[in-house]
C-alpha positions as CSV (number, residue, x, y, z in Angstrom):
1,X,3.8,18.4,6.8
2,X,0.0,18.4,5.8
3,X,-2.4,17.2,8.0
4,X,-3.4,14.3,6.5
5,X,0.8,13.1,6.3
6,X,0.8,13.8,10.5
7,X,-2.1,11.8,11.3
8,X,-0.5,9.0,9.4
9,X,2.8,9.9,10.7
10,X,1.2,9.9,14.0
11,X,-0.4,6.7,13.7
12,X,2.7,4.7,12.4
13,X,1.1,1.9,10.8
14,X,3.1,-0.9,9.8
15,X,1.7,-2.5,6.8
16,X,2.2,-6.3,5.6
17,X,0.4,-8.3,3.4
18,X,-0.8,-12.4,4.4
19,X,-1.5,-13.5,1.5
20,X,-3.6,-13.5,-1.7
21,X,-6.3,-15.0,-2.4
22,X,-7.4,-16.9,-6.3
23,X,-10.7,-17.8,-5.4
24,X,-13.5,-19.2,-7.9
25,X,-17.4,-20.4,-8.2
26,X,-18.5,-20.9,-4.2
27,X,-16.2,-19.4,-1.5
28,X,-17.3,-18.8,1.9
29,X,-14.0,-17.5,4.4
30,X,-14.3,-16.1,7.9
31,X,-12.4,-13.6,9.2
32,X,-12.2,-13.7,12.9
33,X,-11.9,-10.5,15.2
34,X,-8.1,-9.1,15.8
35,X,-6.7,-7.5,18.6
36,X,-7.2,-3.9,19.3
37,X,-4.3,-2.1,16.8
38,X,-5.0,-4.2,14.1
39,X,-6.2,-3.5,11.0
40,X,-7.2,-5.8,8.8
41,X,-7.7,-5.2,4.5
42,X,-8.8,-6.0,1.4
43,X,-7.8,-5.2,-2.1
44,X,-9.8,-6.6,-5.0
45,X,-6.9,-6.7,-8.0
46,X,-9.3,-8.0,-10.3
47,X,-12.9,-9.7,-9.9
48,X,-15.6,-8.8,-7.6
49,X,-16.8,-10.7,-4.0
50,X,-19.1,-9.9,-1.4
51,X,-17.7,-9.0,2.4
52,X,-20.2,-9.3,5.0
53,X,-19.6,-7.6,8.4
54,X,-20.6,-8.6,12.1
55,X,-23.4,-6.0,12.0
56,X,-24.7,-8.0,8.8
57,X,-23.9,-5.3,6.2
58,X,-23.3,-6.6,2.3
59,X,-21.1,-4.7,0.6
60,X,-19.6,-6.0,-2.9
61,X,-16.2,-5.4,-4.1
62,X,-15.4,-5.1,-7.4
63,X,-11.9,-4.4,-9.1
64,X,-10.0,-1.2,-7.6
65,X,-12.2,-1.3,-4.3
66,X,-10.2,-1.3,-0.8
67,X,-11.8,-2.3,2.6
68,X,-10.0,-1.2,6.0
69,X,-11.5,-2.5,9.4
70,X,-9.9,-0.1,11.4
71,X,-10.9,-2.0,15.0
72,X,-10.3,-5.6,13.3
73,X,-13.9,-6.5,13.5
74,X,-14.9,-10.0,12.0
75,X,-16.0,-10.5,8.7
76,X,-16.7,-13.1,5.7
77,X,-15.5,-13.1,2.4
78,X,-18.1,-14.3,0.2
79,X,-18.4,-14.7,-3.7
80,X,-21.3,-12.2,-5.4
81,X,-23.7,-15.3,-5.7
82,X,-23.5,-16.1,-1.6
83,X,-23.3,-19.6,-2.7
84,X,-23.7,-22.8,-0.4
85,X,-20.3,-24.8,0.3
86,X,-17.5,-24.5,-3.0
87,X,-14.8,-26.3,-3.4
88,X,-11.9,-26.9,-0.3
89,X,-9.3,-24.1,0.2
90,X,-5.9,-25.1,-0.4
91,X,-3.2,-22.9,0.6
92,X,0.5,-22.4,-1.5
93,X,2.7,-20.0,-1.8
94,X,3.9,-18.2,-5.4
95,X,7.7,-17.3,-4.2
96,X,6.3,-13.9,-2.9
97,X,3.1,-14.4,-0.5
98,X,0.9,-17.3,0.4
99,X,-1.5,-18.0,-2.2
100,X,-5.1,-19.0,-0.4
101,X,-7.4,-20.4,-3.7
102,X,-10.0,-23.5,-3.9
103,X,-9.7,-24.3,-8.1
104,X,-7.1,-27.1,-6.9
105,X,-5.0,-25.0,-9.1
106,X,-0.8,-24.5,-8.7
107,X,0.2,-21.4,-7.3
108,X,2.4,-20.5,-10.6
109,X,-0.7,-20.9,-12.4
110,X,-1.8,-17.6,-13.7
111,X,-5.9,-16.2,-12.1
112,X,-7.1,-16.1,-15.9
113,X,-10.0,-17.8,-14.3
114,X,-10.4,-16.5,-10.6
115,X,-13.4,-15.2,-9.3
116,X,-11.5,-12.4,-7.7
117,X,-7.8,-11.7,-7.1
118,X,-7.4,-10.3,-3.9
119,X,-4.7,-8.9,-1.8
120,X,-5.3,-9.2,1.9
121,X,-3.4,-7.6,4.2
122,X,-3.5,-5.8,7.9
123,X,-2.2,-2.7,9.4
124,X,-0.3,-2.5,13.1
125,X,-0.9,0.6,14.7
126,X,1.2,2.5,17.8
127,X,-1.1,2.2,20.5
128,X,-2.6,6.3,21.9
129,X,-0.9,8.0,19.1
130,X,-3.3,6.5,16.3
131,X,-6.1,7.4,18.1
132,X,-6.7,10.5,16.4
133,X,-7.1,8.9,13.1
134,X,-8.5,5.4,14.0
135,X,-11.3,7.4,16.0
136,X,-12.1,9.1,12.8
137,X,-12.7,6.3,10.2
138,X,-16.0,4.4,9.5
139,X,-15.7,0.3,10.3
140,X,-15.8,-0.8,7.8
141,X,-14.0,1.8,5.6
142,X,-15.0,1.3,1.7
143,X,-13.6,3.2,-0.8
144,X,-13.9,2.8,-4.7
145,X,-10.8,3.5,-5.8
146,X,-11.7,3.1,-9.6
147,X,-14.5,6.0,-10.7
148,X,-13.0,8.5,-13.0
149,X,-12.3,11.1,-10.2
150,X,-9.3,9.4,-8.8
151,X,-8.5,6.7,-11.9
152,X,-5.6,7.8,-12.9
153,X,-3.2,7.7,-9.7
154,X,-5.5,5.3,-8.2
155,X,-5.4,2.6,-10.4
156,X,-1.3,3.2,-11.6
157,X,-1.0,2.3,-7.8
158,X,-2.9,-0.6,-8.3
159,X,-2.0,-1.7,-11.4
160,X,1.9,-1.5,-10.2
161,X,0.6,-4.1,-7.2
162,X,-1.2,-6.3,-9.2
163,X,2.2,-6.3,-11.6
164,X,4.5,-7.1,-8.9
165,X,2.2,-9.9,-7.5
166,X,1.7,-11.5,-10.7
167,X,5.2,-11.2,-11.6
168,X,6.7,-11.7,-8.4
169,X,10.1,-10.8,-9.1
170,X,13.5,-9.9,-6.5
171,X,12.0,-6.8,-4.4
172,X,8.3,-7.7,-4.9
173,X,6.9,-8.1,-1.8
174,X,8.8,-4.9,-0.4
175,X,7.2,-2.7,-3.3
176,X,4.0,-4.4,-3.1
177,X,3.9,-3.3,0.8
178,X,5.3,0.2,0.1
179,X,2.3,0.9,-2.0
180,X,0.2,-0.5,0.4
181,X,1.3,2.7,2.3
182,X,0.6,4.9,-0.2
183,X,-3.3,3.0,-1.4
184,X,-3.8,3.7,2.3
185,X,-3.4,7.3,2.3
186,X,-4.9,7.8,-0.8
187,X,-8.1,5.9,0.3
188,X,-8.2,8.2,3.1
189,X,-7.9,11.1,1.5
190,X,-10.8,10.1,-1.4
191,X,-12.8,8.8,1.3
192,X,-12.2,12.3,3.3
193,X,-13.3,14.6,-0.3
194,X,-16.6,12.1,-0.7
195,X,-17.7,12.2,2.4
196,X,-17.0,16.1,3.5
197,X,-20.9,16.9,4.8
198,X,-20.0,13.9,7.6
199,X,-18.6,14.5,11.0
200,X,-15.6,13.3,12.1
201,X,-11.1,14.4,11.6
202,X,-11.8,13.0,7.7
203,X,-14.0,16.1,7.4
204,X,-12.6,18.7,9.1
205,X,-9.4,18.2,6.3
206,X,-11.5,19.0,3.9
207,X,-13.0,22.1,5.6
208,X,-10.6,24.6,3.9
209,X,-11.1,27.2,7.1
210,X,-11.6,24.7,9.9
211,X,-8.5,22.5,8.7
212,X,-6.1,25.5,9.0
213,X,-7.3,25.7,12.8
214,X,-6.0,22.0,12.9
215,X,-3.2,22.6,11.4
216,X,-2.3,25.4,13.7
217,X,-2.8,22.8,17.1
218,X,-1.1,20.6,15.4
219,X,1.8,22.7,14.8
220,X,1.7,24.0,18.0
221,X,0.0,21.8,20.7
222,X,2.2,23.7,23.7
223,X,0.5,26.6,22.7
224,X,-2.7,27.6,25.3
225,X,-5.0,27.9,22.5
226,X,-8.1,30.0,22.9
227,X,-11.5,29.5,20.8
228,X,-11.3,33.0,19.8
229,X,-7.3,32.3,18.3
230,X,-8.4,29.5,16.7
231,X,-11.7,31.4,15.0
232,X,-9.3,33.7,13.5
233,X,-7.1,30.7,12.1
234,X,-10.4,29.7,10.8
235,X,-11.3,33.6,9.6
236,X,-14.2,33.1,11.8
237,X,-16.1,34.8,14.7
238,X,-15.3,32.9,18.1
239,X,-19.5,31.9,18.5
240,X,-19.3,30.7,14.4
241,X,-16.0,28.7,14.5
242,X,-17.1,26.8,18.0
243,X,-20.5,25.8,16.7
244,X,-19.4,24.8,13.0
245,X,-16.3,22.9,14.8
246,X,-19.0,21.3,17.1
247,X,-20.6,20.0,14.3
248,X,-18.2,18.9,11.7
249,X,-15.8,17.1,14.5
250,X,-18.4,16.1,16.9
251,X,-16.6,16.7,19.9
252,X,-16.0,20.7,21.2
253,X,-12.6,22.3,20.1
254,X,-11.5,22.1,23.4
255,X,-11.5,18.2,23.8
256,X,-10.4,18.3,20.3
257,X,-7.7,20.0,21.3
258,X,-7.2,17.5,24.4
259,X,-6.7,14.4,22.1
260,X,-4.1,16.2,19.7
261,X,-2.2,16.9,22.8
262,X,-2.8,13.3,23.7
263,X,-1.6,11.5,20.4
264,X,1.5,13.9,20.3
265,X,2.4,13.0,23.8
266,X,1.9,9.1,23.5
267,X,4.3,9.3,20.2
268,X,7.0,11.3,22.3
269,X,6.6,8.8,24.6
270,X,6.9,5.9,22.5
271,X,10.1,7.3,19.9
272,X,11.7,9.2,22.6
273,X,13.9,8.9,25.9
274,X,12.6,12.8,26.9
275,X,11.2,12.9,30.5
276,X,7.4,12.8,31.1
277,X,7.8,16.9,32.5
278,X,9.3,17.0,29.2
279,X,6.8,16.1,27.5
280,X,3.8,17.4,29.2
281,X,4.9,21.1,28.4
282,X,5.7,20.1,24.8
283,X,1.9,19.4,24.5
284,X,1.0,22.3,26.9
285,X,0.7,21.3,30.3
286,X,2.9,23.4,33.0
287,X,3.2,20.5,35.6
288,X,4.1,17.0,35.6
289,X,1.2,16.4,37.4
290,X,-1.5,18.2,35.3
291,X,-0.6,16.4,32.4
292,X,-0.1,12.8,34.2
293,X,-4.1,13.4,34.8
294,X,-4.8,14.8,31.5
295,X,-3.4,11.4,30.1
296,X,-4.5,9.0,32.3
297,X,-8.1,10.3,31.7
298,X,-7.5,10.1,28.0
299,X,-5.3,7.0,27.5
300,X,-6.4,5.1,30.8
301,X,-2.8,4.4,32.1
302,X,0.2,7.1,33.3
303,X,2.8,8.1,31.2
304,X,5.3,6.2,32.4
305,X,2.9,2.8,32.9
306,X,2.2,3.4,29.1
307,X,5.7,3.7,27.8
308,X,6.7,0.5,29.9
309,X,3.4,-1.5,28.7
310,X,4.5,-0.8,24.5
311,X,8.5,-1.2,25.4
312,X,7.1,-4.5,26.9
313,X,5.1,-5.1,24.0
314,X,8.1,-4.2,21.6
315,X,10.4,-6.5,23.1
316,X,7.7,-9.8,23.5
317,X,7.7,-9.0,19.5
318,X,11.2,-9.5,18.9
């Protein structure tokens, strides 16, 4: 599995969509913060708006453009002209999701004359294992998913959800959220290739020489990994791999390697019955005891308190 597929893997998120939204002339809609493993989006079908974040930032949407806030952070939804007032929000449903517009029109009317068309939607994550790739995306995430470099696969995705809503036929809404799935990945992967020179996980996948160091802990996480092993993974010199890790991950390779550990052991914890012992020396630790500190200083709670806490969780879901 690449690395990319285990950090999503990893992270488990369960996608569903809320609703869409046929919005036209003034709209002004507040999003208010979620709970920590929630992560709210945006897909713009077809039109353009304007989302405004809690830090104030403006950043317009237009047709094939996705927005992830990876922490749930608040945010408006604005149209391009920031207009006062607009007409009153009415909310339907189409047979497939709740329809949220404010043209007074009937949900089987057709968005010939919408504003925008958008599909909003959150993500659930498992609690420590998505920590590896939550940590490492921008909030918000923006990514155009419409310039030539990724149009074709892009936009068939796109154009296959904007076909099923629009259509909403038996099976619609299951597809619909499937591809959400697979816009996600996609979005972090483009968003990974533009944005290589940053620091973060995003940017060591692109590294072709530091991601097959990641790969190998990964891979391997029991393994008591040395710099100088993982330089030569990296066909590096131990002084050259630490400093160009250092600064493409912003953390040392060491604590890098401390949070791989981590995420691997909170997902053994959470889809397995294995024993915490167990578990510690699949992700390198020789005692119990060592690796109850190593989590509790990483995660903030003990194994065991942190597999009870999302079993608790599970079941208050149900």
């Amino acid at each position: 599995m690449d690395t990319l597929s285990r950090l999503i893997d990893l992270a488990r998120p369960q996608a569903s969509l809320d609703l869409r939204c046929l919005l036209a002339g003034g709209f002004d809609i507040d999003h208010a913060p979620l709970e920590a493993g929630v992560a709210p989006f945006h897909l713009v079908l077809d039109g353009a708006c304007v989302i405004e974040t809690a830090a104030g930032q403006q950043l317009e949407l237009r047709a094939g453009d996705f927005m992830l806030f990876p922490r749930g952070a608040a945010h408006r939804v604005r149209d391009v002209k920031r207009s006062a007032g607009g007409m009153p929000l009415t909310l339907g449903h189409d047979g497939m999701l709740p329809v949220r517009r404010n043209d007074g029109g009937e949900p089987s009317d057709t968005a010939v004359d919408a504003a925008v068309d958008l599909l909003c939607g959150r993500f659930v994550y498992a609690p420590g294992s998505s920590a590896l790739l939550l940590n490492a995306l921008p909030d918000p995430l923006h990514v155009s998913l419409g310039d030539p470099q990724t149009l074709d696969a892009l936009q068939t995705v796109i154009a296959l959800m904007r076909g099923e809503a629009e259509r909403r036929q038996a099976g619609s809404l299951a597809i619909v959220t499937a591809l959400s799935h697979a816009l996600f990945a996609m979005a972090l992967r483009v968003h990974g290739e533009r944005n290589g020179s940053s620091a973060g996980m995003l940017a060591l996948l692109t590294d072709a020489r530091l991601g097959a160091s990641v790969q190998a802990m990964l891979d391997a996480p029991e393994r008591a990994w040395t710099i100088a092993e993982l330089g030569e993974r990296a066909a590096m010199s131990r002084a050259t791999y630490a400093r160009h890790f250092n600064e493409r991950a912003g953390v040392t390779v060491m604590d890098f390697l401390t949070q791989i550990r981590m995420a691997i052991a909170s997902d053994l914890l959470l889809r397995t019955q294995r024993s915490a012992a167990d578990i510690g020396e699949a992700v390198g630790y020789q005692s119990e005891a060592a690796f109850g500190k190593a989590f509790a200083q990483s995660v903030g709670v003990t194994p065991g308190r942190y597999r009870r806490r999302t079993q608790a969780d599970d079941d208050s879901d149900d």
